[in-house]
C-alpha positions in Angstrom: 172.9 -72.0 58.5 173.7 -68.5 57.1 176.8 -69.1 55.3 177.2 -68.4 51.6 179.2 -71.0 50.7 179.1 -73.6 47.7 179.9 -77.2 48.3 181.1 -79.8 45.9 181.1 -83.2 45.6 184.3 -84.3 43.6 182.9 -88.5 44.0 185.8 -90.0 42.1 188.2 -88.2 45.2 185.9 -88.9 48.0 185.7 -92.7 47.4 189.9 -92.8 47.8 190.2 -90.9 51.2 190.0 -91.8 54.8 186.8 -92.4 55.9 185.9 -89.6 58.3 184.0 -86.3 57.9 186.6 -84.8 56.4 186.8 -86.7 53.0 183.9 -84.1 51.8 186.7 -81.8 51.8 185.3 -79.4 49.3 182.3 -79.0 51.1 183.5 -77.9 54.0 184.4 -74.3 54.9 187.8 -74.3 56.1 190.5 -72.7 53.9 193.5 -74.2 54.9 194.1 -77.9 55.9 196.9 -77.4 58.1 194.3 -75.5 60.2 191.7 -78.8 60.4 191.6 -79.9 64.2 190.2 -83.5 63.8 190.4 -86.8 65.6 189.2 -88.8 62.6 186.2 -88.5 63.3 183.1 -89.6 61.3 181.6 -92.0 58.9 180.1 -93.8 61.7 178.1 -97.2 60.7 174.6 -97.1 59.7 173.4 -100.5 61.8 169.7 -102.0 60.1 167.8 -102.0 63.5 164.3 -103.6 63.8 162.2 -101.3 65.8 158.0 -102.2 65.4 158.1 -104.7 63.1 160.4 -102.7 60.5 163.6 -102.4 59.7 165.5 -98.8 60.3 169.3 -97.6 59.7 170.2 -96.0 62.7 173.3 -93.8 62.6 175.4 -94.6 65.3 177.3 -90.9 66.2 177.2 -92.3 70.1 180.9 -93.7 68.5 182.4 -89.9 68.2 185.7 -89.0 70.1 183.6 -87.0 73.0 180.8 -89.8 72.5 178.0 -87.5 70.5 177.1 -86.3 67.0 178.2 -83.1 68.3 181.7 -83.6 67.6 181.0 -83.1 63.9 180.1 -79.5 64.5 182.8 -79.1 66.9 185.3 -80.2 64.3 184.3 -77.7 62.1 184.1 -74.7 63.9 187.1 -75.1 66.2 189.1 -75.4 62.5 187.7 -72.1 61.8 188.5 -70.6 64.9 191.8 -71.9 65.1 191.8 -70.5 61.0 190.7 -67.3 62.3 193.5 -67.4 65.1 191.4 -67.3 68.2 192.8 -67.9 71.3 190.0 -68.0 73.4 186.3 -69.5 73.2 183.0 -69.1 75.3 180.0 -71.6 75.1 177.0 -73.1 76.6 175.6 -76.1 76.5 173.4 -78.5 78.6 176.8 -81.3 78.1 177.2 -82.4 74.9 178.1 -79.8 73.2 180.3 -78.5 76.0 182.4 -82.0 76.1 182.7 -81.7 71.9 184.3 -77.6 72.1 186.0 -78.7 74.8 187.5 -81.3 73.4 188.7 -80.2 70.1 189.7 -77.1 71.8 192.0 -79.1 73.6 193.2 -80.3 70.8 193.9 -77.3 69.6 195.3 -75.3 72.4 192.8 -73.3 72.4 191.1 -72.2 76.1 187.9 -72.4 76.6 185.1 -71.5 79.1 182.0 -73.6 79.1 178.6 -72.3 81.0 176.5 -74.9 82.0 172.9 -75.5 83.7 173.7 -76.8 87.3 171.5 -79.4 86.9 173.7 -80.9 83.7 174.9 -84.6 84.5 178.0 -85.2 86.1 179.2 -87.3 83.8 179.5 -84.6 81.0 180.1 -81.9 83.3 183.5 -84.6 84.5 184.2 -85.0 81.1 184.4 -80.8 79.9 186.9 -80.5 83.2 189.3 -83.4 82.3 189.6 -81.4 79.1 190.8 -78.6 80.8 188.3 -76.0 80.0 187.3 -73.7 82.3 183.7 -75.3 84.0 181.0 -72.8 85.4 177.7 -73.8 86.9 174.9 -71.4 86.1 172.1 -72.0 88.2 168.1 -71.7 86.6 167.1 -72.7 83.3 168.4 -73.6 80.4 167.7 -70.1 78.5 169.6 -68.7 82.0 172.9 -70.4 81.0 172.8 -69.0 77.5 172.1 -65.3 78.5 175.4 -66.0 81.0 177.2 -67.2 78.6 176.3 -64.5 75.9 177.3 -61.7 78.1 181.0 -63.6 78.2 180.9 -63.6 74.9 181.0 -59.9 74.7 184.9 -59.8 75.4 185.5 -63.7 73.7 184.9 -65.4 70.8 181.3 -67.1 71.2 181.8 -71.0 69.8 177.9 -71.6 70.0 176.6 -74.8 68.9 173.5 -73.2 67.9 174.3 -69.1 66.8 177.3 -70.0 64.9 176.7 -71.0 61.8 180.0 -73.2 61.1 179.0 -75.6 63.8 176.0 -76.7 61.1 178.4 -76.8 58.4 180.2 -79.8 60.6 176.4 -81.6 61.6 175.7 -81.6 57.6 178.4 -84.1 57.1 175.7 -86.6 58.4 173.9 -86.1 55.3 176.9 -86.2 53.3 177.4 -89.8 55.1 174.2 -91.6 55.1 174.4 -90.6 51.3 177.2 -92.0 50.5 176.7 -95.4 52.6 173.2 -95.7 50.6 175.1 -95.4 47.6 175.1 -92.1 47.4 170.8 -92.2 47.3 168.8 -90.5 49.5 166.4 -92.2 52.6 163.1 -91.6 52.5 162.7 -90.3 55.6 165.1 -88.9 58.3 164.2 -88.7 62.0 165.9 -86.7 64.3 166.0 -85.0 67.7 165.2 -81.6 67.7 165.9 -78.9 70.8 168.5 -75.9 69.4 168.1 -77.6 65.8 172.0 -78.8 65.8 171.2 -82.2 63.9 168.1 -81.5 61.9 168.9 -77.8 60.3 172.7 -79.5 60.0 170.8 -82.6 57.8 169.1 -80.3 55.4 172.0 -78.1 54.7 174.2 -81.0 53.9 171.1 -82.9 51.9 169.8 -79.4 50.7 173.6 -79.3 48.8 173.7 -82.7 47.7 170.7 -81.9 45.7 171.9 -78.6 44.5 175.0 -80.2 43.4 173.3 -82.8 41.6 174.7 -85.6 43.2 170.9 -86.4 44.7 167.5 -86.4 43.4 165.3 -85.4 46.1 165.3 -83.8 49.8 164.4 -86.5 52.1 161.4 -86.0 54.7 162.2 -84.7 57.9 161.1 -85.8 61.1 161.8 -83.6 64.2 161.2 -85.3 67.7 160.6 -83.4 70.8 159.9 -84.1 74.5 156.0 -83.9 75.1 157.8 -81.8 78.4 159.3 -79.1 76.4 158.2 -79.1 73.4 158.0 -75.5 71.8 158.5 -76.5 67.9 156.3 -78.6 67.8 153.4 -76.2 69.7 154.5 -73.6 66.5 153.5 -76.5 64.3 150.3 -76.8 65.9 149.9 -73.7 65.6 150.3 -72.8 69.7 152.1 -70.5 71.2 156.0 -70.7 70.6 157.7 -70.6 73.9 156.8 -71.9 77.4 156.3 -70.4 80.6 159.9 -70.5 82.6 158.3 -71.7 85.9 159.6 -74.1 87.5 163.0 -76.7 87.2 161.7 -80.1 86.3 164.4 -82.2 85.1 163.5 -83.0 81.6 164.5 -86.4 81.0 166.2 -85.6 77.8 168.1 -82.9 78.9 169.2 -82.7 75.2 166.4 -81.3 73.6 165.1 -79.5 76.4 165.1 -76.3 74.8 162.5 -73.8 75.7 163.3 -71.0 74.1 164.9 -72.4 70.5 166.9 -69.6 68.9 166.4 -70.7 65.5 162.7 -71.8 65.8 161.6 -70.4 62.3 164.4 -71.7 60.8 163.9 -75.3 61.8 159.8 -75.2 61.1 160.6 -73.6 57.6 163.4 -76.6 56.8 160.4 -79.2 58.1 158.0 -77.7 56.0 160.5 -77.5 53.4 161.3 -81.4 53.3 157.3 -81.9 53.3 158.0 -83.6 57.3 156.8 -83.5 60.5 157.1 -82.7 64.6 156.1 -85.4 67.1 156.6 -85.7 70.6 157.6 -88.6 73.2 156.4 -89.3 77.3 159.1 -90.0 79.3 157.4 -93.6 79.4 158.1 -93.7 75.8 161.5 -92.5 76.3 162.2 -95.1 79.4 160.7 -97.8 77.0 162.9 -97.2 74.2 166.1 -97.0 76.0 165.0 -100.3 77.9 164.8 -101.8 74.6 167.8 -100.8 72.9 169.7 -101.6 76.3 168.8 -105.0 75.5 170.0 -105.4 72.3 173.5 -103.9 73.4 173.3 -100.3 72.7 173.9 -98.1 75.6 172.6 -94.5 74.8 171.5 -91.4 76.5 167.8 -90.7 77.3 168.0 -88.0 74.2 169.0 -90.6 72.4 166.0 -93.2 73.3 163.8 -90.2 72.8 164.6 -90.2 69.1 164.3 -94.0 69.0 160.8 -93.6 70.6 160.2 -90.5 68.1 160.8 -93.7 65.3 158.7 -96.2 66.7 156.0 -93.1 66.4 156.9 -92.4 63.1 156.7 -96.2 62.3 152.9 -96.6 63.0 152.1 -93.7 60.2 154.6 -94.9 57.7 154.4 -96.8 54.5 155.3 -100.5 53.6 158.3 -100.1 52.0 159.7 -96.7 53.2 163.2 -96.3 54.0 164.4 -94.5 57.3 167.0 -93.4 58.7 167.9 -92.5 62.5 170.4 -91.6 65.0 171.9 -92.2 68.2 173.2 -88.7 69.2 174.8 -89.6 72.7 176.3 -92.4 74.7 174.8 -93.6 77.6 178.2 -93.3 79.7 177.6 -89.8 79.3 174.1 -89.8 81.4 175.7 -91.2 84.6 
């Protein structure tokens, strides 16, 4: 998010490359290509999915190598590091993130150390050791890991998914994408998880450039979904207090988002006002609903994912005729196990 850093849009090149997150080449700040660590990894389909009576494009980023969206950030910032010649990494992450730096730093023979919450699911928590990083368990909140994790990174490099502002430059490519697939024409509206802000700030940098450069007219509207169980943003919005008590481990159901204490906070209200959007929040009924449903019609996902389905079905009932939104499925439902 705090980069200066001027993208560009060369269409004419774009068009003839492989179709991954990398064909925005020149708007992606790496120096050197020999130093891109990628699996191919992007352009994901944008599937028309009929959710309350309308139809939505859903991204579908449950398809990346470490089976979330994350992996576009990942892609970016462990090609920086590896740029920068880094040897070793710390992060935290409540999974996904943790599986994506893991991955890629695998990829790149870089080590790595993740911290996660104790109560992370095993699946992702399996999935981080297979890569070979270095696991640790940190036991308390979510806001516990990170202060862990940030005192690591006082003698390593910190690869954070939500300070480091590289790993947004790699979540903007799904602006870059959903542009392109449209035509290179902007939704009307984009809805999107919110918890660190990975997705969302990500979307309006890489939309936020598109229109700079020209290449689009307008910012699209931004929707941010939240769990109604930890939802700080959208209490800011409302014009409550920011942060919530740290009493007590409930599991939040979408462990994704379940962010109590969002580092970037102003940043991601100030982007929401920005694209003229909006905050909701989900029940875990909602959530439970909404991953029921899509279960049905053959899409496995994570329950952070089905919260941003249910955000959609929200949005849905406020929304005009002939509106066009776009969605995403962040996570894979192997990864909730």
């Amino acid at each position: 998010m705090d980069l200066e850093f001027k993208a560009e849009f060369p269409l004419d090149k774009i068009k003839k490359r492989k179709p991954n997150m990398w064909r925005y080449r020149e708007a992606l700040p790496v120096n050197n290509d020999k130093n891109i660590v990628s699996f191919d990894e992007g352009f994901t389909p944008l599937l028309e999915v009929n959710l309350g009576g309308r139809s939505v494009l859903i991204k579908q980023d449950h398809l990346f190598p470490s089976g979330s969206f994350k992996d576009r950030g990942a892609s970016v910032l462990v090609s920086k590091i590896k740029e920068l010649k880094v040897t070793r990494v710390v992060e935290d992450s409540s999974g996904n993130a943790g599986c994506a730096i893991a991955a890629y730093c695998a990829k790149a023979g870089i080590a790595c150390d993740i911290y996660v919450p104790d109560y992370a699911s095993g699946a992702k928590l399996t999935q981080i050791k297979n890569y070979g990083a270095c696991l640790y368990k940190v036991r308390g909140s979510r806001e516990d890991t990170a202060a862990v994790a940030l005192k690591a990174s006082e003698k390593k490099y910190y690869a954070s998914h939500y300070w480091n502002p590289y790993f947004f430059h790699g979540t903007k490519t799904f602006a870059f994408e959903v542009c392109e697939q449209l035509g290179w024409r902007p939704p009307d509206t984009v809805v999107l998880p919110a918890g660190n802000g990975t997705i969302l700030l990500g979307a309006y940098i890489g939309f936020s450039e598109l229109v700079r450069a020209r290449v689009i007219r307008k910012m699209p509207r931004l929707i941010a979904v939240q769990s109604r169980d930890c939802a700080p943003l959208y209490n800011l919005w409302k014009g409550k207090e920011l942060f919530l008590p740290k009493s007590g481990r409930k599991k939040i159901l979408a462990e994704g988002i379940a962010v109590r204490d969002p580092v970037r906070g102003g940043q991601i209200i100030a982007a929401i006002k920005s694209s003229r959007g909006e905050i909701v929040t989900v029940s875990d009924h909602e959530i439970v609903a909404a991953l029921e449903q899509m279960g049905k019609w053959g899409y496995y996902i994570e329950p952070t994912a089905a919260a941003t389905i249910a955000g959609v079905k929200k949005h849905i009932r406020c929304s005009r005729s002939k509106e066009m939104i776009v969605s995403i499925i962040t996570g894979h439902g192997l990864k909730a196990c």
